[in-house]
N, C-alpha and C positions, 0 to 999 in steps of 0.2 A: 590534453586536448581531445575532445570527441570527434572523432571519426564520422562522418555523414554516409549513409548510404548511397551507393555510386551507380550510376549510368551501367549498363552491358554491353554499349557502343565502345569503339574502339579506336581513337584520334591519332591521327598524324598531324602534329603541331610544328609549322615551316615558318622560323623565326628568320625575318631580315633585319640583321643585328646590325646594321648601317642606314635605316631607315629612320627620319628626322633626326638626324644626327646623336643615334643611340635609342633614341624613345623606344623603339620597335624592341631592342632587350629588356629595356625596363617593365616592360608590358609584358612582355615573356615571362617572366622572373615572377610577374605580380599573378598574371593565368596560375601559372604552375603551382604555385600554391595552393590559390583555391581548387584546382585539381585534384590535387594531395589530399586534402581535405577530403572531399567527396567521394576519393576511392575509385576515380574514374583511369581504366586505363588507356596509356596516351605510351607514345612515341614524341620525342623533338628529334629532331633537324636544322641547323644552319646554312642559310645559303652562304657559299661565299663568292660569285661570279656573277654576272648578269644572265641570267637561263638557266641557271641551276636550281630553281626552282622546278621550271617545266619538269626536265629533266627527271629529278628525283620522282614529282608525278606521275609523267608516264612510263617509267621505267619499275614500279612497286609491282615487288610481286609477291607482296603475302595479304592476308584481306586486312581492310581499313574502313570503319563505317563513315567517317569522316577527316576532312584536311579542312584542318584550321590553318587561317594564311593572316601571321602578325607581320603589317606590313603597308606600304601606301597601293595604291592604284596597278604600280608599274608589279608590284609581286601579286598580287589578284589576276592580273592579266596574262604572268607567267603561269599558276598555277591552274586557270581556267583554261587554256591551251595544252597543259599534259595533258588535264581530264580531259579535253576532248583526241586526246592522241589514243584513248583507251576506247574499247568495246563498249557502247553502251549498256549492257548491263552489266558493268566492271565498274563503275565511275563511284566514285565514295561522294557525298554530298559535300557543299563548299561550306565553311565557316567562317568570319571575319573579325579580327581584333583590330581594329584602325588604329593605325600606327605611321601612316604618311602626313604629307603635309595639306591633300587635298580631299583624299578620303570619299572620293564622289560614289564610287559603288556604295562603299558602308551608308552613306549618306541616302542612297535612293533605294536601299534596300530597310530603310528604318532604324539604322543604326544611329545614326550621328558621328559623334564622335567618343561615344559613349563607352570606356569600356566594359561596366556593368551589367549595360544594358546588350553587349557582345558575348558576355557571360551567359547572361541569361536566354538568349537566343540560340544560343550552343547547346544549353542542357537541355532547352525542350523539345516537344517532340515536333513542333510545327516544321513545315518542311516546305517551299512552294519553289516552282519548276518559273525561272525565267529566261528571257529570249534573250538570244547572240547575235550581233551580228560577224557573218565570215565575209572575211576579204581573201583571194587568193591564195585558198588555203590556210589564212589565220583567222583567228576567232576577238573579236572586242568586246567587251558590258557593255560600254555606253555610247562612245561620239568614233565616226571617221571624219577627219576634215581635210580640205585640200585648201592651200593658198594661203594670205593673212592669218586663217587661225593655225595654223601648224609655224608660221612664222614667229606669232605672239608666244605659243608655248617651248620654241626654239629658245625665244630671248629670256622668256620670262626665267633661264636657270641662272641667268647670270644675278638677280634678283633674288635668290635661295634664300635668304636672312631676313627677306619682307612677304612671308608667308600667303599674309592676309590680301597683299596690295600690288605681288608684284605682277599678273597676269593685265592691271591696270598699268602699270608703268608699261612692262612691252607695250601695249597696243597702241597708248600715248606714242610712244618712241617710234613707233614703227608708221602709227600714223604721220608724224612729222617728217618722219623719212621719203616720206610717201611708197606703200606698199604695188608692187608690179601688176598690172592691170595681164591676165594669164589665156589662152588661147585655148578654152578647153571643148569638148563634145560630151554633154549629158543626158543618155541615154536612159531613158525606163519605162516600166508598162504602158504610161500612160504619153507620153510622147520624147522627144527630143530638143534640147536644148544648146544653141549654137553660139559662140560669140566669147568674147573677151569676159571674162570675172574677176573678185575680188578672192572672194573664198567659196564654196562647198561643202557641206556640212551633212553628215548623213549621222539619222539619231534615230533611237528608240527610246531617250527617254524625256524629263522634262531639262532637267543641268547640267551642265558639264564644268569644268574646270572653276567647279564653286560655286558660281555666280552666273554665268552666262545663261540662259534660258530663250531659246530658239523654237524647241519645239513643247509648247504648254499641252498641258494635260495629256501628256503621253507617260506613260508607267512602266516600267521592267519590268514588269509578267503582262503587258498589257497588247500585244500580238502586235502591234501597227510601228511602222518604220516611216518615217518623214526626209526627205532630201530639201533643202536649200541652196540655193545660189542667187548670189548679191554682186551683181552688175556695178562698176566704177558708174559714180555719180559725182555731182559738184564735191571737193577736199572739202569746204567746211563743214559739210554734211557729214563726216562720218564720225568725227568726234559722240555726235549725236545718236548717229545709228547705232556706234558702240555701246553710249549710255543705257539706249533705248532696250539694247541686248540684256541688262541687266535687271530690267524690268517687266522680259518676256515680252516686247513689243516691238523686235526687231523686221519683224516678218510684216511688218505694216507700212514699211517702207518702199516706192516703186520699183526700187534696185531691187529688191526680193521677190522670187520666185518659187515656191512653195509647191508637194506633192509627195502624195502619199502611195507609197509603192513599195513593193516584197523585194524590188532590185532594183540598183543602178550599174550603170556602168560609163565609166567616166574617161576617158581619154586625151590626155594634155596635148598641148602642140609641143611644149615644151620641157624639158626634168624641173617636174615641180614636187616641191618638199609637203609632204602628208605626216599625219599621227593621227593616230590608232588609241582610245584614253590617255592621249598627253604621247605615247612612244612614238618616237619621230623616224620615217622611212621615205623615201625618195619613189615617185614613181617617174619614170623615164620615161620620153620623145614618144610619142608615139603608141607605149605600150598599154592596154585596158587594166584600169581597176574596177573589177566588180567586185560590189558590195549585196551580199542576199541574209534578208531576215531568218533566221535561225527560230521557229516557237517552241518555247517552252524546252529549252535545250541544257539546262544546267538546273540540276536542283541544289538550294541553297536551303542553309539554317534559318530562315525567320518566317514570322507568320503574318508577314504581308501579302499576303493571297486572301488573308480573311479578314481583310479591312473593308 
């Protein structure tokens, strides 16, 4: 076997060997070879805990030019949260093998689901700097939501086996349930927003959870951050407005409320249930969540800056 001339960079590869139920070692297994080949060297790591990725992240203390993260959403999110526990000019660049079930960063980052095309994005040299958004004190790629959509992705794990369909089934179910009409205060640059909601959605990019598209033509390296909130309207309307979500034509709805701003900040009347790309957290009675655009705060392997 010929040996390929190899990279001078230096990978830390963070396998989550329980992600899609194994895929994420299969993909491991398949990297490391063509690694081998090329002569590239690398470090692996197995996570075994939920945060043991961060962890191992901001806790490295020899140099690393890159962290490759074989893994869904929820280990992308752990590992872009070490980086950001480190010095910026300590931060090794991020890499992506998509290895979950939903895969939305790899997705909005030009991957797919591809992992050839993960390969090849890794070896080159392209490099481009995209936006975070921090919520008190943590960091997300993609979507914060409050309300129904943190509901839909609560449910949707009980649906684990209908990859493609189940974030449809929650909302179906949850619409039928009829979802809690929520007492929140939505604060941001451009003014304040009072009264009962469905959900809250704060995003920088165009998709979240697959399918859903709230806010169009927004890009992860592309600086601008968008809030939404969708007022309780007549039930049989929302079947619709769901649909209409999947078609990036939610926001044409009267229940929708639309604005583009660097921060929000949002405060329930009551503990309502949030997620952070899919990771589901509570905010409490009364307390603020602020949410501030992060530009150009994580540089990643692809060369989606020169599209």
């Amino acid at each position: 076997m010929r040996l390929l001339r190899g990279s001078s960079d230096k990978y830390l590869v963070i396998i989550n060997p329980m992600s899609r139920m194994g895929k994420g070692l299969r993909k491991a297994l398949w990297l490391i070879s063509r690694l081998v080949i090329r002569r590239i060297d690398f470090e692996t790591v197995l996570t075994r805990t939920a945060g043991h990725a961060e962890k191992i992240v901001a806790e490295l203390d020899h140099h690393i030019d890159a962290i490759v993260a074989i893994g869904g959403d929820g280990t992308v999110q752990e590992i872009v949260n070490g980086l950001m526990k480190r010095p910026p000019d300590d931060r090794p660049v991020l890499a992506v093998i998509p290895a979950g079930r939903g895969n939305d960063f790899a997705r909005l980052i030009g991957i797919g689901k591809s992992k050839r095309k993960a390969l090849q994005f890794l070896l080159a040299a392209d490099v481009t700097e995209v936006d975070l958004l921090k919520f008190n004190g943590r960091y997300a790629t993609n979507v914060i939501g409050l309300g129904y959509d943190a509901s839909v992705a609560d449910r949707a794990q009980y649906y684990k086996r209908f990859p493609l369909v189940r974030y449809v089934f929650a909302a179906l179910y949850l619409i039928w349930k009829k979802p809690p009409r929520l007492a929140m205060r939505i604060e941001h640059e451009h003014g304040t927003w009072d009264g009962e909601f469905l959900i809250m959605v704060v995003g920088h990019t165009r998709k979240f959870a697959r399918h859903v598209r709230i806010f169009n033509g927004l890009r992860v390296d592309g600086g601008v951050m968008k809030v939404a909130a969708f007022r309780p309207g007549p039930r049989p309307l929302s079947p619709m407005v769901l649909a209409s979500a999947a078609v990036g034509l939610a926001t044409v709805w009267p229940q929708a409320t639309v604005a583009e701003t660097d921060w929000v900040e949002i405060t329930p009347g009551t503990t309502v249930k949030a997620q952070a790309d899919g990771d589901l957290f509570y905010v409490p009675e009364g307390q603020t969540l602020r949410v501030e655009l992060l530009r150009a705060a994580l540089k990643v392997k692809t060369p989606i800056g020169n599209r």
